[in-house]
Structure formats: C-alpha cells, structure tokens
mmCIF file as gemmi writes it, N, C-alpha and C atoms, coordinates in Angstrom:
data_model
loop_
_atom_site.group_PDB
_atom_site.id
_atom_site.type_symbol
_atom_site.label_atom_id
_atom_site.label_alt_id
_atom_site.label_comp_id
_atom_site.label_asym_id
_atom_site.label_entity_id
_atom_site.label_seq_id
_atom_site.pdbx_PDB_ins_code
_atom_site.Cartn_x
_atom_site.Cartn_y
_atom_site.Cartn_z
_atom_site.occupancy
_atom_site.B_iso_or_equiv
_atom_site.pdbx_formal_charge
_atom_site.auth_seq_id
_atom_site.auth_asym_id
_atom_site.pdbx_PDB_model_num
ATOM 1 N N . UNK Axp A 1 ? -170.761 38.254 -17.926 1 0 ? 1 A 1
ATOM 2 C CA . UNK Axp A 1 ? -170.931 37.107 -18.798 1 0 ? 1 A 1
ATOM 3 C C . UNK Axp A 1 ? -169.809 36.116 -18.521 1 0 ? 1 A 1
ATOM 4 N N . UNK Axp A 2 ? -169.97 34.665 -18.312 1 0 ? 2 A 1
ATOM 5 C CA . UNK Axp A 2 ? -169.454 33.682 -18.335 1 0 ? 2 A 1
ATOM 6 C C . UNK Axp A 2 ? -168.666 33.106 -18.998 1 0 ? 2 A 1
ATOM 7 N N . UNK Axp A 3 ? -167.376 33.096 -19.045 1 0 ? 3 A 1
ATOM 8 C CA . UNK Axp A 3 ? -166.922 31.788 -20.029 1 0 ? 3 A 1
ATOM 9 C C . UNK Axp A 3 ? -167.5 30.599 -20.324 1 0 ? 3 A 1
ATOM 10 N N . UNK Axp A 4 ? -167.681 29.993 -22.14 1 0 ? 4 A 1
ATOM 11 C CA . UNK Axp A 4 ? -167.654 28.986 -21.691 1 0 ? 4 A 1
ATOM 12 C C . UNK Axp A 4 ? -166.875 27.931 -21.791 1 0 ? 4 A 1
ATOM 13 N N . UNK Axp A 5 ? -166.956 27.107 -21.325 1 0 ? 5 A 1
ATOM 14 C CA . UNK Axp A 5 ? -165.924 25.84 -20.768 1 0 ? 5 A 1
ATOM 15 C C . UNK Axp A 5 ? -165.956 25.064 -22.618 1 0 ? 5 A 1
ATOM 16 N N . UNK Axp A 6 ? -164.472 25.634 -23.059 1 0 ? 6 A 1
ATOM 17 C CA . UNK Axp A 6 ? -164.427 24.519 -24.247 1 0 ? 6 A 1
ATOM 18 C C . UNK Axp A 6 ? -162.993 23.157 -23.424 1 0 ? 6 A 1
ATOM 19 N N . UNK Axp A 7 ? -163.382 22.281 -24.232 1 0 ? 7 A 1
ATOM 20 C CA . UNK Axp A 7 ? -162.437 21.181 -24.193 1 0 ? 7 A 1
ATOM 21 C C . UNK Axp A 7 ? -161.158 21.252 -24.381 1 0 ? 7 A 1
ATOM 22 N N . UNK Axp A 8 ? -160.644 20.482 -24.245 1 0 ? 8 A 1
ATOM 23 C CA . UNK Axp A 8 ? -158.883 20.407 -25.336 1 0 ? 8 A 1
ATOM 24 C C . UNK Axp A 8 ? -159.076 20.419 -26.786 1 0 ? 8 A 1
ATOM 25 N N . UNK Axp A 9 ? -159.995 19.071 -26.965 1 0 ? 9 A 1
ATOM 26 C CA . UNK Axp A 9 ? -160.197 19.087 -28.429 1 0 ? 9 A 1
ATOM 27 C C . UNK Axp A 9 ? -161.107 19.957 -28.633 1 0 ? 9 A 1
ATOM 28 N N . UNK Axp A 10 ? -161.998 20.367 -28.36 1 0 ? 10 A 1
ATOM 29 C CA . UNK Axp A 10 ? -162.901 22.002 -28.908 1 0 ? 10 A 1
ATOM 30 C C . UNK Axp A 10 ? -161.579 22.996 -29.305 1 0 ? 10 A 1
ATOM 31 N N . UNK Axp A 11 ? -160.658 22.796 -28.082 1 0 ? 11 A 1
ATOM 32 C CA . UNK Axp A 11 ? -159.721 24.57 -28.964 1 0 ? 11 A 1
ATOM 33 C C . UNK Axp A 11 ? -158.652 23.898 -29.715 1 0 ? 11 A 1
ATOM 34 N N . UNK Axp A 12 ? -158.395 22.893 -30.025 1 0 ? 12 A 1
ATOM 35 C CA . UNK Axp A 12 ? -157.201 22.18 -30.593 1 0 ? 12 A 1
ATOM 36 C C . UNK Axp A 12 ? -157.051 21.339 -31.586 1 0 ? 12 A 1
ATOM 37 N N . UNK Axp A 13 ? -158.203 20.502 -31.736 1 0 ? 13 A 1
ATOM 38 C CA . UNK Axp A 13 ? -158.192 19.434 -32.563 1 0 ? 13 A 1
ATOM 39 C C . UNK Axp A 13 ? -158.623 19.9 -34.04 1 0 ? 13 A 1
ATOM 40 N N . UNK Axp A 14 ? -158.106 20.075 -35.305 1 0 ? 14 A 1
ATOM 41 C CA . UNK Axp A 14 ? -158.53 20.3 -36.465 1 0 ? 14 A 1
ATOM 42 C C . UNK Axp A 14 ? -159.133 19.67 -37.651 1 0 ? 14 A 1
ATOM 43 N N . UNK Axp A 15 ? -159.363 19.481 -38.337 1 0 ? 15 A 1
ATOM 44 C CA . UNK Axp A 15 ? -160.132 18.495 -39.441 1 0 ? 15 A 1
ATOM 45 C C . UNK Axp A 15 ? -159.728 18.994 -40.572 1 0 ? 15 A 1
ATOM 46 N N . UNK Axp A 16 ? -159.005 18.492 -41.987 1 0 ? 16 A 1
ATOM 47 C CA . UNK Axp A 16 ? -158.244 18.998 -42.842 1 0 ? 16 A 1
ATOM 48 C C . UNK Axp A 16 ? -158.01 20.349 -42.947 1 0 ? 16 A 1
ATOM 49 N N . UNK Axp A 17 ? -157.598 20.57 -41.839 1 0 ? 17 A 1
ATOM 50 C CA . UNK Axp A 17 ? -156.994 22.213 -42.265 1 0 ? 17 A 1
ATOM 51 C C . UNK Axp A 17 ? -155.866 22.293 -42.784 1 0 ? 17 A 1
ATOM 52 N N . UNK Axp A 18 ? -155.39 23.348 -42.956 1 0 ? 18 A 1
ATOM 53 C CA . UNK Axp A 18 ? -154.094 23.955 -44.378 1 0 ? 18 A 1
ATOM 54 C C . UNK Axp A 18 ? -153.185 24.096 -43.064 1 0 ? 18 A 1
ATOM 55 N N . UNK Axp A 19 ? -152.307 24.231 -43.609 1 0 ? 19 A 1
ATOM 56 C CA . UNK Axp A 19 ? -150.375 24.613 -43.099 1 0 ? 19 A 1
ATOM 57 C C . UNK Axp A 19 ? -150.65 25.926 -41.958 1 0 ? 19 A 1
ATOM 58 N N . UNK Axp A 20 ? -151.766 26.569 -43.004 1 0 ? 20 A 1
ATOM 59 C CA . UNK Axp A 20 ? -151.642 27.864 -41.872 1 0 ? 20 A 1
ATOM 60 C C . UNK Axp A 20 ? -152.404 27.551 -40.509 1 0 ? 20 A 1
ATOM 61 N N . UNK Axp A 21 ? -153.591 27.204 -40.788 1 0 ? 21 A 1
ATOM 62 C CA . UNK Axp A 21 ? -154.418 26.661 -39.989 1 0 ? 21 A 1
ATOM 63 C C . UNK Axp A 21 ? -153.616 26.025 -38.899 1 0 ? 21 A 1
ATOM 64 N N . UNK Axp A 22 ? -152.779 25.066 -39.115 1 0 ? 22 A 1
ATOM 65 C CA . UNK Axp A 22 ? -152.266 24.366 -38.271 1 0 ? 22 A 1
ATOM 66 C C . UNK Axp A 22 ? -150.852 25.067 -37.401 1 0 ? 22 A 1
ATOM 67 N N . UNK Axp A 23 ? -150.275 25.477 -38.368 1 0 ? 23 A 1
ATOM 68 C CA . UNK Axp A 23 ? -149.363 26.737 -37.675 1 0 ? 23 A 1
ATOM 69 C C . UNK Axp A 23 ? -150.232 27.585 -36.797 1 0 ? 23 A 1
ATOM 70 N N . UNK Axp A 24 ? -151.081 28.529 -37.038 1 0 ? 24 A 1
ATOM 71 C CA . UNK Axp A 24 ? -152.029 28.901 -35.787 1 0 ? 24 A 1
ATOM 72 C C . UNK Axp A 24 ? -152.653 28.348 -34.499 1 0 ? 24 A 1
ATOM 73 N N . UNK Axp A 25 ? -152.453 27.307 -34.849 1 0 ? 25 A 1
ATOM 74 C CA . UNK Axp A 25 ? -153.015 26.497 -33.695 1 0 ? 25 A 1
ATOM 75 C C . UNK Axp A 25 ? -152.266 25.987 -33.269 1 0 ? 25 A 1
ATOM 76 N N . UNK Axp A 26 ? -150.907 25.453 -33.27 1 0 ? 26 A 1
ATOM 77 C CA . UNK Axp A 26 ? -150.175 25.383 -32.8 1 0 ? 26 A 1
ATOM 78 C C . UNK Axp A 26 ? -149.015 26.929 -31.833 1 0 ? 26 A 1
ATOM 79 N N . UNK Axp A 27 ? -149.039 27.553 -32.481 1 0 ? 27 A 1
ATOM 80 C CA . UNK Axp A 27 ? -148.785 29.004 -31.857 1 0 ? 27 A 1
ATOM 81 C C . UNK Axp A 27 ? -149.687 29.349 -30.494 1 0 ? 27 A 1
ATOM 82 N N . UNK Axp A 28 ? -150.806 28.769 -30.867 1 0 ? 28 A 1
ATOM 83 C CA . UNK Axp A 28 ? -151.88 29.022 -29.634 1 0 ? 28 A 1
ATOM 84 C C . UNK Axp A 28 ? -151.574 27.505 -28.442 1 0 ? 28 A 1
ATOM 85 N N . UNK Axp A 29 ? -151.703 26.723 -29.083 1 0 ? 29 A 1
ATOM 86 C CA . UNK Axp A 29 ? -150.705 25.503 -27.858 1 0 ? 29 A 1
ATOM 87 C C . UNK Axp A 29 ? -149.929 25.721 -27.336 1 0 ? 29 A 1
ATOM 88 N N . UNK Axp A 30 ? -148.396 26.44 -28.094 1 0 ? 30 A 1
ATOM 89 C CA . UNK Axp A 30 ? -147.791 26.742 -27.24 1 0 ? 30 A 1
ATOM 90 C C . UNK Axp A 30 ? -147.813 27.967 -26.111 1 0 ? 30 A 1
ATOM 91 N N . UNK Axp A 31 ? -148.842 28.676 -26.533 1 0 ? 31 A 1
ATOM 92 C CA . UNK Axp A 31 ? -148.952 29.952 -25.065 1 0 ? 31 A 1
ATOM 93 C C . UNK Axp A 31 ? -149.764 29.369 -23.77 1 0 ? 31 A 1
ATOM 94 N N . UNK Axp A 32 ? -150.771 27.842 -24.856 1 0 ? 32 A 1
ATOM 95 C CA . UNK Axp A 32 ? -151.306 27.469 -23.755 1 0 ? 32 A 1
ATOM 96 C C . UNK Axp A 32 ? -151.075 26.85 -22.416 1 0 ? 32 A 1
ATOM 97 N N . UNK Axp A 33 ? -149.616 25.974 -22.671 1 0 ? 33 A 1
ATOM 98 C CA . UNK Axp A 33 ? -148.724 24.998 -22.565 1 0 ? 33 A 1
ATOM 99 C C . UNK Axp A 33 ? -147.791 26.254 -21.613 1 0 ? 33 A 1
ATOM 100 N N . UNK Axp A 34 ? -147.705 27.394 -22.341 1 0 ? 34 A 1
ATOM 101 C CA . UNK Axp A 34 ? -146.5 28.118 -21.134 1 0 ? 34 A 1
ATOM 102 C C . UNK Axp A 34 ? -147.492 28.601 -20.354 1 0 ? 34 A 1
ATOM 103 N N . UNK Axp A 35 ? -148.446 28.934 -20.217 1 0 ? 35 A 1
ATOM 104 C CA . UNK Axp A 35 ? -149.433 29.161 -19.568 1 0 ? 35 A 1
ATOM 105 C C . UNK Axp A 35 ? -149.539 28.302 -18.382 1 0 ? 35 A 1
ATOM 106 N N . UNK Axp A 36 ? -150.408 27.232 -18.897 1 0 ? 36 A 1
ATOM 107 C CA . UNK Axp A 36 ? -150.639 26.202 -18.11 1 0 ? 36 A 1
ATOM 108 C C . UNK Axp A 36 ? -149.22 25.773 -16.948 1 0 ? 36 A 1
ATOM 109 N N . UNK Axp A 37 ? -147.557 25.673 -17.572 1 0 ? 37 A 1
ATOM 110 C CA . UNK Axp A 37 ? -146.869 25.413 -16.739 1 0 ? 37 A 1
ATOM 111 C C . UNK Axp A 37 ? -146.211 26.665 -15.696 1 0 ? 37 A 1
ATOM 112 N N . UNK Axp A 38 ? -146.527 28.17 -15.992 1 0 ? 38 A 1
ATOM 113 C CA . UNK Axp A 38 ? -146.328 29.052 -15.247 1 0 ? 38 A 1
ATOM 114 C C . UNK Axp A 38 ? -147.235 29.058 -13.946 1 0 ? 38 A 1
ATOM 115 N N . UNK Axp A 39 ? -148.476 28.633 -14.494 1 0 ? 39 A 1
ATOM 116 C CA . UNK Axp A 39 ? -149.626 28.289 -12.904 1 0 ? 39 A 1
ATOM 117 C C . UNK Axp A 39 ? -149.129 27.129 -12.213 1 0 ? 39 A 1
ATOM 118 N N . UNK Axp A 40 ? -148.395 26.358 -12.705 1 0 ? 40 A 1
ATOM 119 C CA . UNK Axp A 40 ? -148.233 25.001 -12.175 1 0 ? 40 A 1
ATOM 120 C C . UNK Axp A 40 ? -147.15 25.352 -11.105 1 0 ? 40 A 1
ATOM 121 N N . UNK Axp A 41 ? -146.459 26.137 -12.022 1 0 ? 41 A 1
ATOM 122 C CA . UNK Axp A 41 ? -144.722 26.237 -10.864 1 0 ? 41 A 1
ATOM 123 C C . UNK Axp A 41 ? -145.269 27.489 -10.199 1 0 ? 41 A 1
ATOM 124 N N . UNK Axp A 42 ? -145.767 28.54 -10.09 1 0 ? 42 A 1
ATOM 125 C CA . UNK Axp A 42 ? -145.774 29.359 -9.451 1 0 ? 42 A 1
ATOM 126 C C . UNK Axp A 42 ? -147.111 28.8 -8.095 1 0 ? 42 A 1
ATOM 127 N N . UNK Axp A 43 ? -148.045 28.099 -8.492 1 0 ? 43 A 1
ATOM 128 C CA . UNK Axp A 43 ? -149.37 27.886 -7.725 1 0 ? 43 A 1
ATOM 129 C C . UNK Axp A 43 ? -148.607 26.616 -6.515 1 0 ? 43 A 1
ATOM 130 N N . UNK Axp A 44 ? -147.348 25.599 -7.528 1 0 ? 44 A 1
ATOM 131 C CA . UNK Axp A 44 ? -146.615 24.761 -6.164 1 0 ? 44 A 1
ATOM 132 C C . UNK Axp A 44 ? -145.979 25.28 -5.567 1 0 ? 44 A 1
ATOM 133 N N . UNK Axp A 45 ? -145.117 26.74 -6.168 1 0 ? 45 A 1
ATOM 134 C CA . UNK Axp A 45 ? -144.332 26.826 -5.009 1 0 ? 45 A 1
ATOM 135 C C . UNK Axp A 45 ? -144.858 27.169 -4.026 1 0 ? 45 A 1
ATOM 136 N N . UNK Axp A 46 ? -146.16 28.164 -4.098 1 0 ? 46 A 1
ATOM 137 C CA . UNK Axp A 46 ? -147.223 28.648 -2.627 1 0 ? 46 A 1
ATOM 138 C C . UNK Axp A 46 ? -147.266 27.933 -2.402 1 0 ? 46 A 1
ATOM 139 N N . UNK Axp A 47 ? -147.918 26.658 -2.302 1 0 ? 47 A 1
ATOM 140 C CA . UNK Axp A 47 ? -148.597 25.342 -1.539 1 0 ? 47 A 1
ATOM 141 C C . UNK Axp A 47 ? -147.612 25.034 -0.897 1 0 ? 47 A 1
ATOM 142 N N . UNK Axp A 48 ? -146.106 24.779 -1.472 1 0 ? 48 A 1
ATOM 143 C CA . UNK Axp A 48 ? -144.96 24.381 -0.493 1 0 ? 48 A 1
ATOM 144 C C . UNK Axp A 48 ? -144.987 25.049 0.371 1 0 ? 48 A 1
ATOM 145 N N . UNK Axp A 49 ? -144.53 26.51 0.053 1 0 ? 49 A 1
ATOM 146 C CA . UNK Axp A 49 ? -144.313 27.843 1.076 1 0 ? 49 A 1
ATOM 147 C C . UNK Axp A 49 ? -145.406 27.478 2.682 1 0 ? 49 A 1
ATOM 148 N N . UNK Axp A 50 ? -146.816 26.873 1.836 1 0 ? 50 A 1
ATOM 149 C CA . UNK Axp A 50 ? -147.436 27.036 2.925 1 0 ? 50 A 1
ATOM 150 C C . UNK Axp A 50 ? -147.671 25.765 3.521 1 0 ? 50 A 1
ATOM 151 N N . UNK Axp A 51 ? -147.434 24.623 2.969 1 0 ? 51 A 1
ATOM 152 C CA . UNK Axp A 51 ? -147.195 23.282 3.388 1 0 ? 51 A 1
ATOM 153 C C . UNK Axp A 51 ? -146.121 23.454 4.659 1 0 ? 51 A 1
ATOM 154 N N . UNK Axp A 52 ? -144.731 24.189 4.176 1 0 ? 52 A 1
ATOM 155 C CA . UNK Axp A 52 ? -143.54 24.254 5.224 1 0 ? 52 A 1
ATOM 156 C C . UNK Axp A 52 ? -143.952 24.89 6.167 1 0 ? 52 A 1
ATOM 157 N N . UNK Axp A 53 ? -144.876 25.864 6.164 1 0 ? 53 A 1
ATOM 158 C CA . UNK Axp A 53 ? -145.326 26.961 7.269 1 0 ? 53 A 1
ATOM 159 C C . UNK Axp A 53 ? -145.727 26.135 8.008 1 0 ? 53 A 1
ATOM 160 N N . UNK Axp A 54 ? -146.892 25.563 7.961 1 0 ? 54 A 1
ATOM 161 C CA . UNK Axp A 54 ? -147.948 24.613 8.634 1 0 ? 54 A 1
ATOM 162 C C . UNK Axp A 54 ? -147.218 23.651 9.712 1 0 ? 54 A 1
ATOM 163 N N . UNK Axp A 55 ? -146.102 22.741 8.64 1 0 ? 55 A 1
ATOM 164 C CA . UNK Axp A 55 ? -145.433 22.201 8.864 1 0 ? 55 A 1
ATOM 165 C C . UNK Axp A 55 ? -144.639 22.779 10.17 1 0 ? 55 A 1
ATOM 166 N N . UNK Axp A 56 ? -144.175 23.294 10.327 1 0 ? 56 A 1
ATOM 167 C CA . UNK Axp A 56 ? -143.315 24.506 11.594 1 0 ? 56 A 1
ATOM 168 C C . UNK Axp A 56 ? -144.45 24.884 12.269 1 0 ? 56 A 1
ATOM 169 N N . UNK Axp A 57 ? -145.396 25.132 11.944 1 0 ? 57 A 1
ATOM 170 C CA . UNK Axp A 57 ? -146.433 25.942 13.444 1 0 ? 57 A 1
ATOM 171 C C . UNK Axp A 57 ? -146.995 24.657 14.005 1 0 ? 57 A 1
ATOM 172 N N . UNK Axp A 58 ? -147.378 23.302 13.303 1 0 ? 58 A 1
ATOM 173 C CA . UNK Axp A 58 ? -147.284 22.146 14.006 1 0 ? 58 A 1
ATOM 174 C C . UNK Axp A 58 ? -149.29 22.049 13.579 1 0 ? 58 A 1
ATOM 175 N N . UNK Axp A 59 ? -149.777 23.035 12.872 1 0 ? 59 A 1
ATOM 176 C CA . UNK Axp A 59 ? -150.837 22.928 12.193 1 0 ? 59 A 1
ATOM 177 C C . UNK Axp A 59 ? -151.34 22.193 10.838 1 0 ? 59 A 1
ATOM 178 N N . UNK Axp A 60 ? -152.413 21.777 11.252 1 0 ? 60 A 1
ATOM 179 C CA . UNK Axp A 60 ? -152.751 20.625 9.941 1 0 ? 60 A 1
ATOM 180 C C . UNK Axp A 60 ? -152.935 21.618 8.56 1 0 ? 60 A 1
ATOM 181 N N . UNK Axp A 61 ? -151.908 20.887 7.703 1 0 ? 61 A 1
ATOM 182 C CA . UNK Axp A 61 ? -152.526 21.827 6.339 1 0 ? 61 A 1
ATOM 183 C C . UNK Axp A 61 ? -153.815 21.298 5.239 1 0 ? 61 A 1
ATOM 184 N N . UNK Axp A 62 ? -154.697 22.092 4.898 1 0 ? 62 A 1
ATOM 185 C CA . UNK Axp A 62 ? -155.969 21.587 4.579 1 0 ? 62 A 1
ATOM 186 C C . UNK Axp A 62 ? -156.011 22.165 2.841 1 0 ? 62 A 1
ATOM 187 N N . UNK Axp A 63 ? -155.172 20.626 1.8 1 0 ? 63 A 1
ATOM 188 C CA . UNK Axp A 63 ? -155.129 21.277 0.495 1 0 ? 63 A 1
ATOM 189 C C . UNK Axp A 63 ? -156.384 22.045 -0.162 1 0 ? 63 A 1
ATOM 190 N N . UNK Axp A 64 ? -157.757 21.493 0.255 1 0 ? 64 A 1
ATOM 191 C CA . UNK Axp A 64 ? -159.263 22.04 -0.387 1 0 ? 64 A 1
ATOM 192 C C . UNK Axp A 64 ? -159.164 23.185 0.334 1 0 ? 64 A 1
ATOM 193 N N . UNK Axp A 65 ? -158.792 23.916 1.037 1 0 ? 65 A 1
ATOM 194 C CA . UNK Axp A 65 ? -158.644 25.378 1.394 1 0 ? 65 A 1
ATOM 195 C C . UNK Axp A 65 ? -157.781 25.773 0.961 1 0 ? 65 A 1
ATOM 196 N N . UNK Axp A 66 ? -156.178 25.487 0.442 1 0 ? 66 A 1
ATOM 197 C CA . UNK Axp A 66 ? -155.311 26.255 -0.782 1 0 ? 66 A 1
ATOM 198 C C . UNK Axp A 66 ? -156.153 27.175 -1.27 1 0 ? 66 A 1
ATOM 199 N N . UNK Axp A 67 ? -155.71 28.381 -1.226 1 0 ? 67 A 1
ATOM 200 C CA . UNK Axp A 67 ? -155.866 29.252 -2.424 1 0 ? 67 A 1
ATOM 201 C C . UNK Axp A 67 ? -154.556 30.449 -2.91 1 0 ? 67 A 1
ATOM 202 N N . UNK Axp A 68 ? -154.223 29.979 -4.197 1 0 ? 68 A 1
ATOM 203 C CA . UNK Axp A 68 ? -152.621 30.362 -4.473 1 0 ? 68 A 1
ATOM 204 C C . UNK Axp A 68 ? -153.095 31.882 -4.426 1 0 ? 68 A 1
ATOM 205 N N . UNK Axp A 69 ? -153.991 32.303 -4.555 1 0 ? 69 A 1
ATOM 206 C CA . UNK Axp A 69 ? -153.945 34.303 -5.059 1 0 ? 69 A 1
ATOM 207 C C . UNK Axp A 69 ? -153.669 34.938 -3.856 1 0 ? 69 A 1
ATOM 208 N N . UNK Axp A 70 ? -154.129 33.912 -2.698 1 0 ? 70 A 1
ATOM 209 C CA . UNK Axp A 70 ? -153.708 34.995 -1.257 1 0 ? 70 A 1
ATOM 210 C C . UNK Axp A 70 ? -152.88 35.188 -0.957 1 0 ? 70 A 1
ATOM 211 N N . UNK Axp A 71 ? -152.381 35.877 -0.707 1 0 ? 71 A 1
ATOM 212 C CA . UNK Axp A 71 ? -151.126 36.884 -0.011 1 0 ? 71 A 1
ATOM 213 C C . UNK Axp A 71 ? -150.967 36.109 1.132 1 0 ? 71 A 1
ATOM 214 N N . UNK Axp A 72 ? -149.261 35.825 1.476 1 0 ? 72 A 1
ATOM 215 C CA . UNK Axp A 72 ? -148.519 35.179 2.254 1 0 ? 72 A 1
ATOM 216 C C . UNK Axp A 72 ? -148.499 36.095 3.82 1 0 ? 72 A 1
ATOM 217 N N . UNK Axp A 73 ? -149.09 35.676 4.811 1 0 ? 73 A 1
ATOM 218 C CA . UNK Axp A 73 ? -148.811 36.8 5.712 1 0 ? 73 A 1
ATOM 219 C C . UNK Axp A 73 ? -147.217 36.565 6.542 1 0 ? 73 A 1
C-alpha cells in the first residue's frame, strides 16, 4: 500500500485549535524540519563526494542519475 501524498498545509495548517493542538503540531514540525535538513546535508554531501570524483576521472557528472542510497565504490 501506497502513501498518500499530503501537502504542507494538509499536515500543518490548523483551524481554531487549542494550545495543545498546536503544541502537537508543532512538535511534529520540528522532527519534520530535522528530518528534512538531515536528508539535505547528508544527500549533498554524496553529490559532492561524487561531483569531486567525476570531477578527477575527467567524466561528465549526470545530476538526474544521482542516487544518494548507493554505496560509494
């Protein structure tokens, strides 16, 4: 089964909710937020790693073929 694709405002945006309400959802922003910037720094530093490689073997690097999960040979 599929995820499905909610928005920003689908998981975030509230409509008179209470203190708690909003404390919860904010608790959940912020894991989203460390989330989101742990893929960011860990997914650039591969691309560098393999930008510099490329760079040195004198081969064109092709970003739409990036893929951060593969293993560095």
């Amino acid at each position: 089964m599929s995820k499905k694709y909610q928005s920003f405002a689908d998981q975030f945006y509230l409509e008179d909710a209470s203190f708690f309400q909003r404390l919860k959802r904010d608790i959940k922003l912020l894991f989203f937020l460390a989330k989101t910037t742990w893929m960011w720094a860990t997914g650039g530093k591969k691309m560098r790693e393999e930008f510099d490689h490329s760079r040195q073997t004198g081969e064109p690097f092709y970003v739409d073929r990036f893929d951060p999960a593969k293993k560095q040979e």
